[in-house]
C-alpha positions in Angstrom: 0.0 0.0 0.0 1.4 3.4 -0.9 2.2 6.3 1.4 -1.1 8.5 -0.1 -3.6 5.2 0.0 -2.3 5.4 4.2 -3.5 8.5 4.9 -7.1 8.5 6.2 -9.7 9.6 3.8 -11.6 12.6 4.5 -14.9 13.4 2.7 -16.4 17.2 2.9 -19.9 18.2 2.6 -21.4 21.3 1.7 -18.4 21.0 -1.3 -19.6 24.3 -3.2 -20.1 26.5 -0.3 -17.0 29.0 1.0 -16.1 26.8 4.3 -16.7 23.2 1.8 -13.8 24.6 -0.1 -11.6 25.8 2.7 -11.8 22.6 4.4 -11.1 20.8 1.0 -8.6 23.2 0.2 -7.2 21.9 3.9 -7.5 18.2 3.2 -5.4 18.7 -0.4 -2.6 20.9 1.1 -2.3 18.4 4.3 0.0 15.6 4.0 -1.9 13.5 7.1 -5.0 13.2 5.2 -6.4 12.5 1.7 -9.8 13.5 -0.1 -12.2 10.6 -1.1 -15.1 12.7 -1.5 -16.7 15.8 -2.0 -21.1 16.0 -1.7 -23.6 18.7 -2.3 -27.1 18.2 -2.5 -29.0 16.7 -5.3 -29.7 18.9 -8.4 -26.5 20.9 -7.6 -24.7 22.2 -10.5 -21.7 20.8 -9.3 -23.1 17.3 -9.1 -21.0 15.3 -11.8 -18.2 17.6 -12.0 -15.0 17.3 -11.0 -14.3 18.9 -7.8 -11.1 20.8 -8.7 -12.5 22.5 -12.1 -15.7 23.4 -10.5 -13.6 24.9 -7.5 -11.7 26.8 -10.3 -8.8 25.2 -10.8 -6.9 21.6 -12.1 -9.0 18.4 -12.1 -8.2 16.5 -9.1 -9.7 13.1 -10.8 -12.6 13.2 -7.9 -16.0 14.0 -9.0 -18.4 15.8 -6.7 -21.5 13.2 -5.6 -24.5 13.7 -4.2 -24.8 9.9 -2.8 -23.6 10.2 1.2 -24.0 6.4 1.4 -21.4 5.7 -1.4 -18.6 8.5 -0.6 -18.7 7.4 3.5 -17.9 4.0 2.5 -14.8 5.1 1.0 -13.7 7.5 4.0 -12.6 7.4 7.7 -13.7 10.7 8.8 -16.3 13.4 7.4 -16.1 17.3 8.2 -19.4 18.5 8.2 -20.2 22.1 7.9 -23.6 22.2 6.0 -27.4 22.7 7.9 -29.1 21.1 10.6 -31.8 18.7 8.4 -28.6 17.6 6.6 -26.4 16.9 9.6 -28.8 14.7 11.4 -28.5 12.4 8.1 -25.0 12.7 7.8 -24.6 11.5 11.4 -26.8 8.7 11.1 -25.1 7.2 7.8 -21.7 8.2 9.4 -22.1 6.0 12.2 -23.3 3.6 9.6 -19.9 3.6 8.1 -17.7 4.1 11.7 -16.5 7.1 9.9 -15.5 9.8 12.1 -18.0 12.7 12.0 -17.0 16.0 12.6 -19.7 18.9 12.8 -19.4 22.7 12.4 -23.4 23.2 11.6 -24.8 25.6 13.9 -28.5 25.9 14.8 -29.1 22.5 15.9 -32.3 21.9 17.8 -32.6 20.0 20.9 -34.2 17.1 18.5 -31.3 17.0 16.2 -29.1 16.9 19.2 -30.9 14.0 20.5 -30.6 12.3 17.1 -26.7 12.9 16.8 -26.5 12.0 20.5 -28.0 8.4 19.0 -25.3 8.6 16.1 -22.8 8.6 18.7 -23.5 5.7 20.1 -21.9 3.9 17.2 -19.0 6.3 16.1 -17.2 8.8 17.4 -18.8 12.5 16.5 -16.6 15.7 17.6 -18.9 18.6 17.6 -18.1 22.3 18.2 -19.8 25.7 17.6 -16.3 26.1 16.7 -13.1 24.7 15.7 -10.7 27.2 16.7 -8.2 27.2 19.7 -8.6 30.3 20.4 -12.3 30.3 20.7 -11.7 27.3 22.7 -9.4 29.1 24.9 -11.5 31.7 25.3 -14.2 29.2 26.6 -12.3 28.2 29.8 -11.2 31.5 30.4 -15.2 32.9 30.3 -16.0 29.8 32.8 -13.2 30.8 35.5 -14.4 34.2 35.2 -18.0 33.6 35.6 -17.5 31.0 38.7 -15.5 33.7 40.5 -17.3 36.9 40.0 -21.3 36.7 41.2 -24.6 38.2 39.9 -23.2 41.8 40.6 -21.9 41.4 37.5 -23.7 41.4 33.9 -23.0 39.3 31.2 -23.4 40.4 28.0 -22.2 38.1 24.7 -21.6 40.2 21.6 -21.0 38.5 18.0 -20.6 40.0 14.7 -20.5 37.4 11.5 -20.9 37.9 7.4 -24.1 38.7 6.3 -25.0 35.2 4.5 -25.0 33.5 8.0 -28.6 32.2 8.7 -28.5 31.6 12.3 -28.3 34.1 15.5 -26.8 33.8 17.7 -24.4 31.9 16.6 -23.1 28.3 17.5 -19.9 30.4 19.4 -22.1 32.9 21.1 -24.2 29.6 22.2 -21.0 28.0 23.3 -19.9 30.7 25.1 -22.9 31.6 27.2 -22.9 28.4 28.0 -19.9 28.5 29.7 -20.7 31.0 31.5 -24.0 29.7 32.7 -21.6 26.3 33.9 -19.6 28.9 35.8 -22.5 30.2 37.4 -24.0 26.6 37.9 -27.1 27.5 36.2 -29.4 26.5 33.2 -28.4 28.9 29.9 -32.2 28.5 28.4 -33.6 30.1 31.9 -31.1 33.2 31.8 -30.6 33.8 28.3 -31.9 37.1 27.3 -31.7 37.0 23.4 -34.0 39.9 22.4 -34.8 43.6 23.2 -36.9 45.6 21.4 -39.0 48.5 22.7 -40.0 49.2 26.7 -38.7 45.7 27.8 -38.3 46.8 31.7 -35.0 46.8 33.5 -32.3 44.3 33.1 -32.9 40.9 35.0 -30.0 39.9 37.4 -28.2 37.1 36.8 -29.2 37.2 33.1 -27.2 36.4 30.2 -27.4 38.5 27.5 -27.1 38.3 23.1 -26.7 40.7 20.4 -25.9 39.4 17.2 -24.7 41.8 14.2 -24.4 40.7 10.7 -22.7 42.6 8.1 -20.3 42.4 5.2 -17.8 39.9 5.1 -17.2 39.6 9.0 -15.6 36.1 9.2 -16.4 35.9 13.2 -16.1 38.1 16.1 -16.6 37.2 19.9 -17.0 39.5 23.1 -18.2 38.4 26.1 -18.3 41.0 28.8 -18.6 40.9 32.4 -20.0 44.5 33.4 -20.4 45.8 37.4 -21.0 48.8 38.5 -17.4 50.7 38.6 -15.6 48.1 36.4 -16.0 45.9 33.6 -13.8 43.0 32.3 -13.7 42.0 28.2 -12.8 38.8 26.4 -12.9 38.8 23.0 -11.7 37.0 19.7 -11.8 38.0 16.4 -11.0 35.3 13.4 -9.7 37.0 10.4 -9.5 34.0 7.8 -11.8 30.7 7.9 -8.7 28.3 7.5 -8.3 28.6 11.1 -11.9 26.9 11.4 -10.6 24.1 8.3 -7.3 23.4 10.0 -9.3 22.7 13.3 -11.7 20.8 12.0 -9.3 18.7 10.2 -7.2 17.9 13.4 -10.3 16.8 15.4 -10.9 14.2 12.3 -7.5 12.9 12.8 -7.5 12.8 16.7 -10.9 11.0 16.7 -9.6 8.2 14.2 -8.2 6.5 17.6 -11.3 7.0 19.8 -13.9 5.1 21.2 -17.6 5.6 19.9 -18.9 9.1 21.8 -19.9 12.5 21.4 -16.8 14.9 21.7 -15.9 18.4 21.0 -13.0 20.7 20.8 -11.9 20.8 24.3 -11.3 17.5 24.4 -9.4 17.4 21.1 -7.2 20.3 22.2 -6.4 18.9 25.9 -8.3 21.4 27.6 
């Protein structure tokens, strides 16, 4: 068997939109991994083609499918950044295949957590609102500060994305607030405070707070502040290029290729 036919296979969803080509992009330039597949959904335009001229450039000699079944087979892991309904069916055939499953999709309801929860029992998932280590980072840090300083101080979670993302707040903000809510040692859906808009009455102690902001070409942008009354502390990350999100998901994928069946996330691939 040759060096290249060694390297795990990695099949991306979502192949046509801008984060199913950076993690491509990711999986051709990396010399731990190999790409077996690329899928979009049926009736694409890119269904047939191969992936490298519809991406713009050489043939590659892989044509993009729209057959999940098929390109899992072929593959030990799948980065998955594509939309709820879609995910829940990845995840299902993924764990059909004891592929690795790795999930960016944001806006996941509690019913298509439950489903992937089900998935997991069969292969290993690693799911994150995000795939950076900085976000990541910035996760522990908003949980220490939220277990030491009390209800005296407000939270508020700012986040700022493109304007093509469909979702708010997003999976990051969601992540985040959690933390802080697991500093606190409270529930997130009875503090979270995602909407004001006209005489809404004073602020609610111990809430947490959401204001999303869409604009542009804003590739993600994270503040969490922790605001008393004569001092207020800021956290905040700012992602300038989407590879960072590719190059994470694509270490998870390799990390979970030696786990046992679960559900995972970030933290746990980074140690932290």
């Amino acid at each position: 068997m040759s060096d290249q036919t060694e390297k795990p296979g990695i099949v991306v969803t979502g192949a046509s939109g801008r984060m199913g080509q950076m993690l491509i992009r990711t999986v051709l330039e990396s010399d731990r991994a190999r790409l077996v597949g690329a899928l979009e959904r049926p009736g694409h335009e890119w269904i047939g083609r191969d992936v490298g001229e519809a991406m713009g450039g050489a043939a590659l000699g892989l044509r993009v499918s729209d057959d999940p079944l098929e390109a899992f087979a072929r593959a030990q892991a799948v980065l998955d950044f594509t939309a709820p309904q879609a995910t829940v069916e990845f995840a299902a055939l993924a764990a059909q295949a004891r592929a690795v499953h790795v999930i960016g999709t944001t806006g996941l309801s509690g019913d298509d957590l439950k489903k992937i929860a089900a998935a997991a029992r069969h292969a290993v998932i690693i799911r994150a609102g995000n795939m950076s280590m900085g976000v990541n980072l910035l996760v522990k840090l908003v949980r220490t500060v939220a277990e030491t300083l009390g209800e005296e101080f407000d939270i508020e979670i700012v986040e700022a994305h493109h304007n093509r993302k469909v979702d708010a707040p997003s999976g990051t903000a969601l992540m985040l607030g959690q933390a802080a809510a697991d500093g606190r040692g409270v529930k997130l859906e009875e503090v979270s405070d995602r909407g004001r808009d006209g005489i809404t009455g004073a602020r609610r102690r111990g809430d947490i707070g959401f204001c999303s902001i869409r604009g542009g070409d804003i590739v993600g942008e994270h503040e969490v502040m922790f605001i008393g009354r004569d001092e207020r502390i800021s956290l905040r990350h700012v992602a300038t290029d989407r590879r960072l999100f590719a190059n994470g998901a694509l270490r998870a994928a390799l990390w979970g290729l030696s786990r046992k069946p679960g559900e995972y996330d970030m933290l746990d691939v980074l140690g932290l």
